[in-house]
N, C-alpha and C positions, 0 to 999 in steps of 0.2 A: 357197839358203844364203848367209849374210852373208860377207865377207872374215875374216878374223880379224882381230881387233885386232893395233898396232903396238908394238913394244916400245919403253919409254924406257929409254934408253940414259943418260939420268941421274938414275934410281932403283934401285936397288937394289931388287929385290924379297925380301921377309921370310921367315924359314928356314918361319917359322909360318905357318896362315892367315889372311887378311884377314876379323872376323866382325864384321856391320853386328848389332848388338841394338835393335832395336825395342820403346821406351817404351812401350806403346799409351797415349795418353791424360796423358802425361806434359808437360805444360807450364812455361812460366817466369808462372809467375802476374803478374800485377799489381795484388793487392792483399794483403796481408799475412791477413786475414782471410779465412778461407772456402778458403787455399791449404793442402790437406792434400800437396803433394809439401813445400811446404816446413814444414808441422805437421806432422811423422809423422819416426819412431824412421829416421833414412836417414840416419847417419853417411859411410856410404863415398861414397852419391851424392854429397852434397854436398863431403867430401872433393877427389874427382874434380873436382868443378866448378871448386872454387877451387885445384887445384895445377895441373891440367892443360891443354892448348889445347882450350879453347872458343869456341864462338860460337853465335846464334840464327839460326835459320830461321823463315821465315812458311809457314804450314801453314796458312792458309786461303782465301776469298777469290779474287780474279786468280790469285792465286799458282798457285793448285791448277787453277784453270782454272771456276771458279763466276762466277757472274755477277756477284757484285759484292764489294766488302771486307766486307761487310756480312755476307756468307756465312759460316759457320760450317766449318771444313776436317769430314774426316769419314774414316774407316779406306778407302775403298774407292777414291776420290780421292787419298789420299794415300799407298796403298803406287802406284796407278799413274803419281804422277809421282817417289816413291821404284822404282821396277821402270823406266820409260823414259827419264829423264832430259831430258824436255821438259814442256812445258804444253801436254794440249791441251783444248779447250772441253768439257766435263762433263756428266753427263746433264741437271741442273735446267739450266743453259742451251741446251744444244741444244731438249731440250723446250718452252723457253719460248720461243724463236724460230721453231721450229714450228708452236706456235700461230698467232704473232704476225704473221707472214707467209702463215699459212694451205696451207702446205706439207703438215701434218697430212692436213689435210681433202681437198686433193688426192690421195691419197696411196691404195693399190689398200686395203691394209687397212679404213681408215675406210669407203673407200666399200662393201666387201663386207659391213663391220659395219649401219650404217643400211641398204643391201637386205635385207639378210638377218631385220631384224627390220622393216621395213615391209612384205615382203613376205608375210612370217606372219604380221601382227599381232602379236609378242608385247612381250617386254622385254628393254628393254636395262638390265643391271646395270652399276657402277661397282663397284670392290671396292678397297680401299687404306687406308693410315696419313691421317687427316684433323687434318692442318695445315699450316701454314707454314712447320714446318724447314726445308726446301729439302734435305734429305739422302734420305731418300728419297721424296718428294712435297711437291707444292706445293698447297695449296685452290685455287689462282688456274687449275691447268692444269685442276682436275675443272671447275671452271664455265664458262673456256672450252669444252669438250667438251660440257657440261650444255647452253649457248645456241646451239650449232651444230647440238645434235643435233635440238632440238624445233624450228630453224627448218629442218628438212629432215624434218620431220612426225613424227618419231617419237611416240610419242604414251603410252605406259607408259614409266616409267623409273624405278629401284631403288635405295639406293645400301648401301651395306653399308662401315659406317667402324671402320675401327682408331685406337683414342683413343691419343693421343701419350703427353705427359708425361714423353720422354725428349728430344726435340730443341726442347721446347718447354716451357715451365713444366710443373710436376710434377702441380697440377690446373686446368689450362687451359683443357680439354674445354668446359666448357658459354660458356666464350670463342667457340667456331668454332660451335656445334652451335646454339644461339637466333638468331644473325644470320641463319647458313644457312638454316633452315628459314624465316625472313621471308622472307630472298629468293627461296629456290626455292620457295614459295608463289606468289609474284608472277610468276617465272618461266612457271611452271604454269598460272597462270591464264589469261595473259597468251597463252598456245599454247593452251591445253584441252587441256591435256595433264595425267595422272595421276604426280607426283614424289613420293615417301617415302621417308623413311630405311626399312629393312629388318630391319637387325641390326648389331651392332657386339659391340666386346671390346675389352679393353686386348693393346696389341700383341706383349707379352711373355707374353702367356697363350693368342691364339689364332693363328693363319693365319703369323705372321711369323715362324717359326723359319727357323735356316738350318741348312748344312755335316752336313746331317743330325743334329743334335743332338737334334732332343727330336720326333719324330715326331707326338707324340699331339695335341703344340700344333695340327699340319695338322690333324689330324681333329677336332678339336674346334671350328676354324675353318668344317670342310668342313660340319657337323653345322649349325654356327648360319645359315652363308649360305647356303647349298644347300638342307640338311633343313627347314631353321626349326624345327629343332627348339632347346630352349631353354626360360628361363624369360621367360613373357612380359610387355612391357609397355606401355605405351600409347602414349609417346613416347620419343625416348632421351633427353631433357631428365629425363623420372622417372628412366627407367632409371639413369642415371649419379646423379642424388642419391641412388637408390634405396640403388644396392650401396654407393655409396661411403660412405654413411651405416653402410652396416650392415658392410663390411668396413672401414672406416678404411684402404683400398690409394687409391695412387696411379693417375693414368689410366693410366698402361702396366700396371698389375695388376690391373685390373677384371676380374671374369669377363665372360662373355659375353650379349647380349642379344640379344631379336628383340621384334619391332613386331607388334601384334596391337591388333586393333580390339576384336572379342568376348573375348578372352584363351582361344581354343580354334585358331584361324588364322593362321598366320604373315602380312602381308601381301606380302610378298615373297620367297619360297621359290623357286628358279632353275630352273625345267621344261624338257622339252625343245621346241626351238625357240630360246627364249631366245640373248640374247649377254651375255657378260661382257669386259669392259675389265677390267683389273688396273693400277692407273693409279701405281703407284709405278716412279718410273724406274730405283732400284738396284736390282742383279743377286742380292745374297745374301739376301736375306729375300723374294725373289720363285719362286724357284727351286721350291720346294717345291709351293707349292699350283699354281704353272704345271702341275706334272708330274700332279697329284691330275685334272689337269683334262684333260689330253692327250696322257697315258701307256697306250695301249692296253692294255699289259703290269703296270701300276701292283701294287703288294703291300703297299705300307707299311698299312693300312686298308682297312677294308670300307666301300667308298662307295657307302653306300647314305641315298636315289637315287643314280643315277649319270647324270643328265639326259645329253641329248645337246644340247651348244650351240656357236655359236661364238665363242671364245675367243682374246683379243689381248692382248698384256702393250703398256706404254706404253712399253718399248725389249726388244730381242734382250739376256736374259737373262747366256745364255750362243753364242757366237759358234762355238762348234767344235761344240756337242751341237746347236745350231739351236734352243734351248726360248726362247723358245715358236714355236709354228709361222706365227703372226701377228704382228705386233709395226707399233706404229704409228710410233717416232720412230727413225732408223736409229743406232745407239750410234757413239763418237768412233773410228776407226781407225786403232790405237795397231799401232805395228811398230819393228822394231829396237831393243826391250827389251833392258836390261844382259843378264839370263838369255839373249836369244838369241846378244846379242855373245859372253858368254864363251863359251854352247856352242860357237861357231864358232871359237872359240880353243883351244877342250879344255881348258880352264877347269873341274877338278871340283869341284862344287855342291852344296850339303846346305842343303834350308830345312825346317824344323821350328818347329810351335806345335800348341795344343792346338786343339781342334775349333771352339770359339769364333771361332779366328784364322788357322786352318791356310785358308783358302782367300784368304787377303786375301795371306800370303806365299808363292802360287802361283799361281793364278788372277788376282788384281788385279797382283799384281806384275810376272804376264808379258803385262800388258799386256790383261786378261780374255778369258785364253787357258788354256782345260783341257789338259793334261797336260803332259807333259816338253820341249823343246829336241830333247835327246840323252840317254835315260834310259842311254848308256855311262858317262854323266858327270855324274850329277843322280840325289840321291835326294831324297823328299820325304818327311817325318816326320809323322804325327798322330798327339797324344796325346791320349785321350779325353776331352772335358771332364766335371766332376761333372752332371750333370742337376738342380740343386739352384740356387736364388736364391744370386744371387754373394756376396750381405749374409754367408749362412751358413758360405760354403767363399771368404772375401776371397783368400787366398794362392792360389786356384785350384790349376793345374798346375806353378806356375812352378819350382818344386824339379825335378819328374820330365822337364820341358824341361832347366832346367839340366846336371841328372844325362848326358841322352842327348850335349849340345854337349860337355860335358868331356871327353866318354869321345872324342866324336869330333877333338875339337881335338889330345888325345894322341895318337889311332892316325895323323893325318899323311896322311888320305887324302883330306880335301878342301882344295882351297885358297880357298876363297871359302863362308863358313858366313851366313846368314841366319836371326833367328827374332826372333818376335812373343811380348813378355809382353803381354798381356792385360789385367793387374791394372788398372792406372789408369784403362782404362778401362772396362770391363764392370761394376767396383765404382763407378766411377765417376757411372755410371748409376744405381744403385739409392739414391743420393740421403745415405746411411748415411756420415756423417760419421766413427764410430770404425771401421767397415769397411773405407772406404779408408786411412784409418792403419796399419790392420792388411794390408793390399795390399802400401803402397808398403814396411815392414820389411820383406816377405818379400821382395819385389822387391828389398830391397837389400843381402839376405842372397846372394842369385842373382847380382847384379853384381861382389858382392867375389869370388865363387868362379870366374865366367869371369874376369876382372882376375888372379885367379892361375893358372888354366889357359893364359892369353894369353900372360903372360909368362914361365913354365915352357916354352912352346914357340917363345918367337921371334916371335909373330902380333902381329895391330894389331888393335884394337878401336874400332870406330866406335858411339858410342850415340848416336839420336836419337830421334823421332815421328814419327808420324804425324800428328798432330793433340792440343791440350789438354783433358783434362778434370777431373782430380782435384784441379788444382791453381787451380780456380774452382768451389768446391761451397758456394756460397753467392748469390743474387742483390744484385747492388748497385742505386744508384741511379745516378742521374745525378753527381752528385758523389762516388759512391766510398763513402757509408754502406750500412752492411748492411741490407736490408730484414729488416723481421721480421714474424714471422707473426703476423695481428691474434687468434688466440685463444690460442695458445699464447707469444707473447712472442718465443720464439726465432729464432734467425735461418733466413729463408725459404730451403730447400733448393733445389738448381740441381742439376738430371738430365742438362743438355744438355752439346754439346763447348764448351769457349772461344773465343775469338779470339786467344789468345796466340800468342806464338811459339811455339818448341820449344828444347830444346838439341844442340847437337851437338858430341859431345867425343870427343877422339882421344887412346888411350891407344898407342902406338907406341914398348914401353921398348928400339929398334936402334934408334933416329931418328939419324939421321948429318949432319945438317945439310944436306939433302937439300930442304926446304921453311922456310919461314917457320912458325914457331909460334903466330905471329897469326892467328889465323885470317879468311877472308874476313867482310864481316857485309854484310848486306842481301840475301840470296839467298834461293831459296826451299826448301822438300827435294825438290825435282828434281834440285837441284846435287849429291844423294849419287850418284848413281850412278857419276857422272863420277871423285866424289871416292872411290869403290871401285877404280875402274879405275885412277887414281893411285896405288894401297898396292899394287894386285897388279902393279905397274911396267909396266903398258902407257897409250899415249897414247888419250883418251877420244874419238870423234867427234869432226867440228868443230862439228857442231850440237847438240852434248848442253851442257845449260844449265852454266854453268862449275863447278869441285871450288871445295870452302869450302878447299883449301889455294893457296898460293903456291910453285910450285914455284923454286929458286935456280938 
């Protein structure tokens, strides 16, 4: 158990609670076009921004602990250095260092995976989101794995891809999928070794749900790479013209495909014997089909086959449940999380979002750690999300969140409130330009109503992100013109997060001249935690990254 934190003796702590609101996907754009936070019906936000102390944070990139500025921040990185108040190195980079040093390959997993499928003859699958986001997977880590594994004989190998289109242009897909099969032809040959794509789907319709929200998505995953069962086709180079022709979706909403030669045989259907790799390194949209595959006990669907293989995710999932029971890159080891400091303070905690989000302000937050501190002192809230494309239900939850912090800001029994809207970014994603508009209104219908609950009770109100996205939903070019789409004219739609900053604004209506109102600027959203610990009048760690205030 930690120390408790120390009191400052020259703050005042507030009659109210201290509540951090989490933008999701809420950026300070940098281009006037294509910025739906600053396009969109959001008098009060903006309000806020220009009366109140502000500042920005960098939310992606080093900041967050990715490997390079180049990186794109992203919800799962960004609530854990909003939850720890440090940087530390991230999954896409640990992974890629692994590689790159060959630490992997050393490693008891990898080498149980290649015995275990040289020694039966059979196949080894890959299963993952196939591109280059870097949020959760990279193409560079499947190929390394892909040239290691055929120069250690293996000699059948699968891969079963989840088409992007959200961390990565919106139809990008046959971008990664024609080079790749050049290459892994050459790779193949080059071994005499047998390499196919398998099966694949847009990632929002098959394998990558999360926080248990939409179950069916697993089984319709489990159906296409396992069963092969599907509608078939000869190459995924058809297959993706094929659907996208005939449903007009983007690659995250492609339905799903399998590879067949005769159009009666899956090529690649996962038998027993078989290994599966799971080669995306984030936690929440991995969680699922890990458990489909290594849940003795399993109920969500009837998996049928239900091959018998062995089965590695490309990091430890989750760290307290153990899923998966393989894992080849060891995840970063995050400890003395704000959540653990207050517990040890007695510090009582309410974090609350809808299903969407609700595990990124608990799990990420504490550091990707399941369950409570001190459940004497901590409660956690989910509110169900709709099971419906976000285009359709923009405003999501964020009302029936609002509704539950009101009610708790009044009753006086937590003093440290946390919760995640969702809007900016989940809408943010589906590319829908007047949907996100219709987000951020509701979202700022939600901000003016805790801003008067906050100040009704004495509390301080911290808004920031995690990471940008609505507030860039247009692609630029090199010079900052809009690109436009070459059939339709319009301007080309951007699914992915930004590179922007974020904002972080402090509404604090007891401010007693207690800190500087200027706020810090060049920091990262690490610096919140510290600067939570500063409102609830104790002194933060000496190694937690600095508070965006100045205290007097």
């Amino acid at each position: 158990m930690l120390e408790a934190l120390a009191k400052n003796p020259k703050f005042q702590s507030r009659k109210g609670p201290v509540v951090l609101v989490i933008m999701d996907g809420v950026g300070i754009g940098k281009y006037a076009e294509g910025d739906a936070v600053l396009d969109s019906n959001t008098p009060f936000l903006h309000h806020m921004m220009n009366t109140l102390p502000m500042t920005t944070l960098k939310a992606h990139g080093t900041a967050v602990g990715l490997p390079s500025d180049a990186d794109m921040g992203n919800s799962e990185v960004g609530h854990n250095a909003m939850g720890c108040g440090r940087v530390f190195a991230q999954g896409a980079k640990l992974v890629s260092q692994a590689i790159e040093t060959g630490r992997m390959f050393e490693g008891e997993t990898w080498k149980e995976l290649i015995s275990h499928v040289n020694g039966k003859n059979s196949t080894l699958h890959f299963l993952g989101l196939f591109s280059d986001g870097n949020v959760h997977s990279h193409i560079d880590h499947l190929k390394g794995m892909l040239v290691k594994a055929l120069a250690e004989g293996v000699k059948k190998i699968r891969l079963h891809i989840l088409l992007d289109g959200r961390d990565v242009p919106e139809t990008s897909a046959l971008d990664y999928i024609d080079p790749f099969e050049t290459w892994l032809a050459e790779q193949a040959a080059a071994a005499g070794a047998d390499c196919r794509i398998a099966s694949g789907g847009g990632r929002m319709v098959i394998t990558m749900d999360r926080y248990g929200a939409n179950w069916d998505m697993v089984r319709k995953g489990w159906e296409t790479h396992v069963a092969g069962k599907g509608r078939y086709f000869k190459t995924a180079h058809e297959a993706v013209e094929t659907l996208r022709a005939e449903t007009k979706a983007i690659d995250q909403d492609l339905p799903p495909f399998v590879i067949s030669d005769d159009g009666a045989t899956p090529v690649g259907a996962i038998q027993d014997g078989d290994a599966v790799v799971y080669f995306n390194f984030r936690g929440d949209r991995a969680l699922e089909i890990s458990q489909a595959f290594e849940d003795p006990a399993f109920d969500k669907f009837e998996r049928t086959p239900c091959p018998n293989v062995y089965y590695a995710g490309m990091m430890e999932y989750d760290g307290d449940l153990h899923i998966p029971n393989h894992y080849l890159v060891n995840p970063p080891e995050i400890d003395r999380t704000l959540g653990e400091y207050l517990a040890a303070t007695g510090v009582t905690q309410l974090a609350i979002s809808e299903t969407q989000k609700f595990g990124h302000v608990t799990y990420f937050f504490n550091g990707n750690r399941s369950g409570m501190f001190d459940p004497n002192t901590e409660k956690y809230v989910e509110v169900p999300s709709d099971v419906v494309p976000f285009e359709q239900r923009p405003w999501m939850q964020c009302a029936l969140i609002t509704d539950q912090v009101c009610d708790a800001i009044a009753e006086g029994k937590y003093q440290f409130i946390r919760l995640n809207f969702p809007n900016g970014d989940m809408v943010g994603h589906t590319g829908v330009y007047q949907a996100v508009q219709t987000s951020m209104a509701a979202l700022d219908i939600c901000l003016e109503r805790l801003y008067n609950a906050v100040e009704k009770a004495g509390g301080v109100m911290i808004m920031t992100a995690d990471h940008g996205n609505a507030d860039d939903m247009y692609e630029h070019d090199k010079t900052g013109a809009v690109k436009l789409d070459k059939k339709t004219g319009a301007p080309k739609r951007k699914t992915s997060h930004s590179l922007n900053p974020v904002p972080a604004i402090i509404f604090d209506p007891a401010y007693a001249n207690e800190y500087s109102t200027t706020l810090k600027a060049g920091l990262g959203i690490s610096s919140i935690p510290a600067t939570v610990i500063n409102f609830l009048g104790y002194v933060p760690p000496a190694d937690y990254d600095p508070s965006i205030v100045e205290m007097n």
